[in-house]
N, C-alpha and C positions, 0 to 999 in steps of 0.2 A: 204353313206352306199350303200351296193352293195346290199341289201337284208332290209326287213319291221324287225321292229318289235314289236311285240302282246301281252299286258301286259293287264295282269287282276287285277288290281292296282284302282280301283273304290274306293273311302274311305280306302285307307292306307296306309301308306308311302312309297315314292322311293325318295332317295336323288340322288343328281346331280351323284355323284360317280358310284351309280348303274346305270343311265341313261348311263354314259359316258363307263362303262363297257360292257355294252349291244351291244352297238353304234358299238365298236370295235370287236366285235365279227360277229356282222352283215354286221362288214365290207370286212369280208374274202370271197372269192372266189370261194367258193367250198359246202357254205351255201344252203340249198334246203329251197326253200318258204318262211324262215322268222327265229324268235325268239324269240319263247314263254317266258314270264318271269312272275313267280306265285308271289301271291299276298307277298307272305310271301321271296320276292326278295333282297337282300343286295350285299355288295361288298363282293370280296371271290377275292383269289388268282387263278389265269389264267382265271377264269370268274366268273361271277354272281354268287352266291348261289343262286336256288331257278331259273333255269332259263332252257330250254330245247331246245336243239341245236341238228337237222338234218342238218347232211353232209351226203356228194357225193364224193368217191373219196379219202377220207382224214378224220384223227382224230388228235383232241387238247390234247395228254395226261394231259396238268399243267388243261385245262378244267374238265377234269376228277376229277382231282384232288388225295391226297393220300390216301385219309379213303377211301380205295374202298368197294362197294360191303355195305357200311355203311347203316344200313335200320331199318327196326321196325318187332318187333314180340309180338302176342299179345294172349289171350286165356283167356276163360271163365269159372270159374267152379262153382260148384255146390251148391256155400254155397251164402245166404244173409248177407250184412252191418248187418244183428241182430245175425247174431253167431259173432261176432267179440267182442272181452270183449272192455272195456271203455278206456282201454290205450293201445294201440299201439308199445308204447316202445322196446319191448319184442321181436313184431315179425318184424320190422325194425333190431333190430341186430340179431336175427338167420338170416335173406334177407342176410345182411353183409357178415356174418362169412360163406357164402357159397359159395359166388363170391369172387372173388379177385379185388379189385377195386382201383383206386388212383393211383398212381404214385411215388415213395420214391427215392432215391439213384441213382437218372438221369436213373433210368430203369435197374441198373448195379443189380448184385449179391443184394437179401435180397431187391428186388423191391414188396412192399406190393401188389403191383399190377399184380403181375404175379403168379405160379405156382410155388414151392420148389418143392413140386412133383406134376405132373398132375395126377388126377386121372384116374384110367380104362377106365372109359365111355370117357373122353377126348382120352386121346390117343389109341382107338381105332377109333375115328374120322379122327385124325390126321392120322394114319395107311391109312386109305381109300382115303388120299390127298396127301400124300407123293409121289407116285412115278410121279403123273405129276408135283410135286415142282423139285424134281431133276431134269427131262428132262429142265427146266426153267432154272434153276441155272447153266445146265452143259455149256449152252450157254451162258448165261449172271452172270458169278461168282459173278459181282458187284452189282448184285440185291438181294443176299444172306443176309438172317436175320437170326440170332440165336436165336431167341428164338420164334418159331412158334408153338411148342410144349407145351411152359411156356404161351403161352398168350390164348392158344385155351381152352374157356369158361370162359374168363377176359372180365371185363366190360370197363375198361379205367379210361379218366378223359373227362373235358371239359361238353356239352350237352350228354354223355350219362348217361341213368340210369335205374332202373328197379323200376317199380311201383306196388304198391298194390291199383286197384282203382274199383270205385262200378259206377253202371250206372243206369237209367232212372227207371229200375224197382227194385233198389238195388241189384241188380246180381254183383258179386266179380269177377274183373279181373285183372290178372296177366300181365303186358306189359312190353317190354324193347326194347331198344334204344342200340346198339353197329356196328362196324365193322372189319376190318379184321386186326385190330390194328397193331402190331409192324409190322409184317409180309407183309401187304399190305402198309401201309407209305413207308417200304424201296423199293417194286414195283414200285409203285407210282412216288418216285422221281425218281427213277434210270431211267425208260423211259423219263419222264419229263425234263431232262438234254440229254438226246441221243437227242430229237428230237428239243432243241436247237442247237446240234452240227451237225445235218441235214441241220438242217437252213443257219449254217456257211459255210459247204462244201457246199453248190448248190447257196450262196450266196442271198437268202431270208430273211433275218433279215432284212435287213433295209428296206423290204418293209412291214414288221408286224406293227401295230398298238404299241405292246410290246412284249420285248420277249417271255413272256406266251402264247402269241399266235403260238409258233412253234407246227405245226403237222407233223404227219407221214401220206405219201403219200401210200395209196391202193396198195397191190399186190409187194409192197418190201418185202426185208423178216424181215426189223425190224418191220415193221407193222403188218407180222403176229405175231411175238413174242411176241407184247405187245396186240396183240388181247387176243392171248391165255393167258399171264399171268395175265390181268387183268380177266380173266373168273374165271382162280383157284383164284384168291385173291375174288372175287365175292361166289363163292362156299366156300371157308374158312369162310369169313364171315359168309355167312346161315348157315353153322356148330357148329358156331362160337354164334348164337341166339340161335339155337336148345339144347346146352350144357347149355349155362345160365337158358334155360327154364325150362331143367333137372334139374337142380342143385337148382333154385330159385323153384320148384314145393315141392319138395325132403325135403326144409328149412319148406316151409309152414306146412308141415305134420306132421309138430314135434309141430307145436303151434296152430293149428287150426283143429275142428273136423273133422270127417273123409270126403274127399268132391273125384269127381271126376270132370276132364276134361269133358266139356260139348258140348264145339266150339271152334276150331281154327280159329282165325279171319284171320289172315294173316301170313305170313314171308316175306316182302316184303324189295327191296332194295327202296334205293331213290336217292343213286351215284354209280351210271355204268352207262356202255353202249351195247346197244343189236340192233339188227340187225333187222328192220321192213319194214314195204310198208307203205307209207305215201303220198298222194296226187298222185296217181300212179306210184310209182316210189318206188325202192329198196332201204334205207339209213342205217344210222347209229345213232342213236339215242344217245346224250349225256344225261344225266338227274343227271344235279347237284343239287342238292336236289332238288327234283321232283320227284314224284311216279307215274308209269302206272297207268291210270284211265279207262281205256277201260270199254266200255257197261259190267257192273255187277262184275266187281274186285271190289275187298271190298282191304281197303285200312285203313291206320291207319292218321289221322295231328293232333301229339302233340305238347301240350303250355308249357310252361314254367313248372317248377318245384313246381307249387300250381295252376294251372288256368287249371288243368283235358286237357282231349284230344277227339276226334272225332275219330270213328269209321266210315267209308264212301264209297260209293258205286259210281264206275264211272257209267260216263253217255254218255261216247266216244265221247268225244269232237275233230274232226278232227283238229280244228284250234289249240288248245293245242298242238296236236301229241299225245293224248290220255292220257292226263298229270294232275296233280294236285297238289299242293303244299304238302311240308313233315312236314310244322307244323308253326310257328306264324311267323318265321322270326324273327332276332333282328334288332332292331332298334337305338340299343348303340354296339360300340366296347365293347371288353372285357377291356381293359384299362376305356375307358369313364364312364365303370358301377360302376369298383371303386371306380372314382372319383363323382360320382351322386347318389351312392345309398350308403344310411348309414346301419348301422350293425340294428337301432331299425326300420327306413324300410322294408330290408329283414324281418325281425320277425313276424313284422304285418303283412306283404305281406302273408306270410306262417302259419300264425294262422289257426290253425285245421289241419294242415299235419303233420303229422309226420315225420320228415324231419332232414338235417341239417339246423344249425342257425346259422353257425358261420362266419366271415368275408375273408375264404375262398371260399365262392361260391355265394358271393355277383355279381357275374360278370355273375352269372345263377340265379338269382331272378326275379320275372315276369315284375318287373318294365322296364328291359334290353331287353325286346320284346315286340314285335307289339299286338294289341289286337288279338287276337283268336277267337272272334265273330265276328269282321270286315274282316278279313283275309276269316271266311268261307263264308262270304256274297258276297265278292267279287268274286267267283268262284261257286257261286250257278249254273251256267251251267256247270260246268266239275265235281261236285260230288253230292249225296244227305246225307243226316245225315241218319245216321241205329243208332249210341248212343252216346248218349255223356257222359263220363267219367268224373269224382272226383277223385282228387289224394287223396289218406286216407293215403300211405306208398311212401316214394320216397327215394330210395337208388343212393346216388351220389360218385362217386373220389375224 
């Protein structure tokens, strides 16, 4: 390795995979100082999940990865766990019936998941990010997605979700989990593949680790391209929160007494990349699932879909790069969890949430991730606890 690297990994798990992913990231060239990797660390496509990479000179797009700009948003209102009536049921599907969630029909026409019509507040969003998508597109037509429109204020599938959860002093809080869906996946790959075929004209491939490892060199002009379009796929995304939050506040008012917004916790991302000064020096900041932790960012690390989340406040940990983990980590494939975790597990697992139970989302049941006590103990110097959260509502794809 051409470069250290610095895992907060004290009490819980790193498989060889993640070790060996690291390794080769650490092994490039252009790496500043080292390779932070948060506790809540796994293998991911072009690098680590859960891992934070300063460069000099050069960016990983497949590192980046496609859910760009994919982050947490979170808010506190006014009501206590004791206005809430005794079943749940009720306001789990008005949460529903206000997001668009899932994934149907490969995404084509009558995707349950997307938008027939978007509403006002949506595409007045969309209005205020369109014309830098076109200037995007008019240069790279292959990076074009049709339905940017249909997805803006859509939750998805997989780890995202939107929660109704109570904390420490039973205060009611509103959270969710999404990124800049169809819109940003086709970003994503489209540079992802350019700066494999960088690789092949300047003939650098075969000295990569894996192809995943292809970057784009500083100051060409593909590299500004993908600077800029992964920022609007970034800024879609935080639009992309701000709409769900609209929408998911908007549900609550129909089934719960009259409450207001109290504290915005966050909108934070936990996969981009931003431009900082790190050990005196100007970089480039990757943060594949990893969230700025800087002295007094409050910051959101959710667990699993019944084991609640942490609210938390950096504490500027320089060796991090100012970082902290995005939430427990898994510690099973999605495939593995199927095969490990039974349908009357998930059930137990999620007794007292109001939730799905069914053998579709067995592959997001807590069992399929790292503990979430262990996770924040290992990073007791990069954040502190301000609350920790109880799922009561979890709206999943």
């Amino acid at each position: 390795m051409r470069s250290h690297i610095k895992a907060w990994n004290r009490g819980v798990e790193f498989d060889e995979g993640t070790y060996a992913q690291l390794r080769n990231i650490a092994s490039l060239p252009f790496i500043h100082k080292h390779v932070a990797a948060m506790p809540d660390a796994h293998v991911g496509i072009g690098a680590t999940v859960g891992s934070v990479i300063a460069t000099k000179g050069a960016v990983i797009p497949a590192a980046v990865g496609v859910d760009l700009g994919c982050g947490m948003m979170a808010w506190r209102i006014s009501l206590k766990e004791s206005d809430l009536p005794d079943s749940l049921g009720h306001i789990r599907a008005e949460m529903e019936r206000a997001t668009p969630h899932g994934r149907t029909n490969n995404g084509e026409k009558g995707d349950r998941g997307a938008w027939d019509n978007a509403p006002t507040s949506a595409l007045n969003r969309w209005n205020g990010l369109f014309d830098r998508y076109e200037q995007i597109i008019a240069k790279h037509p292959k990076a074009k997605s049709y339905n940017g429109l249909n997805h803006l204020g859509t939750l998805g599938t997989g780890n995202h979700f939107i929660e109704l959860c109570g904390d420490e002093n039973q205060d009611l809080w509103v959270m969710l989990h999404s990124g800049s869906r169809g819109i940003g996946n086709k970003i994503g790959s489209y540079f992802i593949e350019q700066a494999k075929k960088e690789m092949e004209r300047y003939h650098v491939t075969e000295y990569l680790p894996n192809a995943d490892c292809a970057y784009l060199v500083e100051h060409t002009e593909l590299f500004q391209d993908y600077v800029e379009a992964v920022s609007w796929a970034q800024d879609f995304a935080w639009e992309n929160r701000k709409q769900m939050m609209h929408q998911t506040i908007m549900a609550l008012r129909k089934v719960l007494p009259p409450f207001a917004v109290t504290q915005e916790a966050i909108n934070c991302h936990h996969n981009y990349i931003s431009r900082e000064h790190h050990f005196g020096e100007n970089v480039i900041v990757t943060r594949k699932g990893a969230v700025r932790a800087r002295e007094g960012d409050l910051g959101i690390i959710p667990g699993s879909m019944a084991t609640g989340s942490y609210i938390v406040r950096g504490k500027g940990n320089h060796d991090s790069f100012c970082s902290c983990s995005h939430g427990a980590g898994r510690r099973m494939s999605r495939g593995q969890a199927f095969k490990a975790i039974s349908l009357e597990d998930h059930i137990k697992a999620t007794e007292g949430v109001e939730c799905r139970k069914d053998a579709d989302v067995i592959d997001e049941s807590p069992a399929a991730y790292k503990d979430l006590g262990a996770v924040l103990a290992a990073q007791s110097d990069l954040v502190e606890v301000v609350h920790r959260l109880r799922t009561l509502v979890n709206v999943k794809g």
